[in-house]
Structure formats: C-alpha cells, structure tokens
C-alpha positions in Angstrom: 0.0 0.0 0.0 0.8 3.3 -1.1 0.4 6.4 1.7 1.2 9.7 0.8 1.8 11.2 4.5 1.8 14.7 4.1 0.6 16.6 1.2 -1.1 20.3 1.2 -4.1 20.0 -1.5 -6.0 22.1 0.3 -3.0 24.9 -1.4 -4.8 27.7 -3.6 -1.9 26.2 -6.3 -4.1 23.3 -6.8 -7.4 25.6 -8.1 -7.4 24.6 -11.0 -6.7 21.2 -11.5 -7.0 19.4 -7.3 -9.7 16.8 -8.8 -7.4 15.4 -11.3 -4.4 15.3 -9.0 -6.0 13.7 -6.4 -8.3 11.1 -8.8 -4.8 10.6 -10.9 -2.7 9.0 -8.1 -5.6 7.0 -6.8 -5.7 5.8 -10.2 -1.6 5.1 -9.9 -1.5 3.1 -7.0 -1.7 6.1 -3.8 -4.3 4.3 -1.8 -4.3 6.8 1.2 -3.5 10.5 1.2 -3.2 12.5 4.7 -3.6 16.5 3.7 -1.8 18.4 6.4 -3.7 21.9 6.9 -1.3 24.9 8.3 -4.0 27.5 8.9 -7.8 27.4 10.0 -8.6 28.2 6.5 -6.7 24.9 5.4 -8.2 23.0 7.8 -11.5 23.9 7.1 -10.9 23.1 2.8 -8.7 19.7 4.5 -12.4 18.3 6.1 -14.3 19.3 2.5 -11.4 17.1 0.6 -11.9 14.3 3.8 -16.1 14.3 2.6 -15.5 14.7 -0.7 -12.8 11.6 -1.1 -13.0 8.6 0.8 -9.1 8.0 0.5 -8.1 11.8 2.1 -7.2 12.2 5.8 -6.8 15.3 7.3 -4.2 16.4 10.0 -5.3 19.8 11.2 -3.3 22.1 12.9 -2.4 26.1 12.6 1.2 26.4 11.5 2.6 29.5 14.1 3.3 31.6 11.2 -0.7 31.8 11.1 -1.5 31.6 14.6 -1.4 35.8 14.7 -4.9 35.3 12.5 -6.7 33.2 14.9 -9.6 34.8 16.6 -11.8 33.6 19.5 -14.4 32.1 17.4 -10.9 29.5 16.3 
C-alpha cells in the first residue's frame, strides 16, 4: 500500500486542476492521502477534501506563522 503522509491539496496552487491530482494518483496506485492543513482556512478546505474523497485524511493544525490570524471564534 501506497500512503502519501503529508501533502497540502488544500494549497490555492491546486485551483485549477486538485480533482485530477487527487483522482490521478488513486488511479496510480496512492491508496491513502493524509492532507496536512497549516491555517484554520486549510483545515476547514482539509475536512471538505476528507467528505469529498474517501481515501483523504486530514491532520489539522495552525502552523505559528498563522497563529497571529486566529480569533476567538478558532
């Protein structure tokens, strides 16, 4: 079994094309993918990838370069 163990799809660089990526390396053997989010807004697109494909895991967390943008409501 194939795990990728810490990828960022969640990144705005994947806009235009995170379906294929992600459906591609299913397709190629990656049976498991665990999206690390580094700020609250990653974490929140990291749970919509986790519902949207069965083989994406999320790890949240706020990296401390973003922990300046949390608010109470966080």
């Amino acid at each position: 079994m194939i795990i990728d163990t810490h990828a960022h799809y969640d990144d705005k660089a994947f806009n235009d094309d995170r379906h294929k990526a992600l459906t591609s390396l299913y397709e190629k053997g990656v049976e498991k993918v665990i999206n690390a989010a580094a700020s609250m807004r990653g974490c929140k697109r990291t749970l919509d990838l986790c519902k949207q494909y069965d083989f994406v895991y999320g790890m949240l967390g706020v990296h401390p370069d973003d922990v300046g943008e949390l608010t109470e409501a966080d």
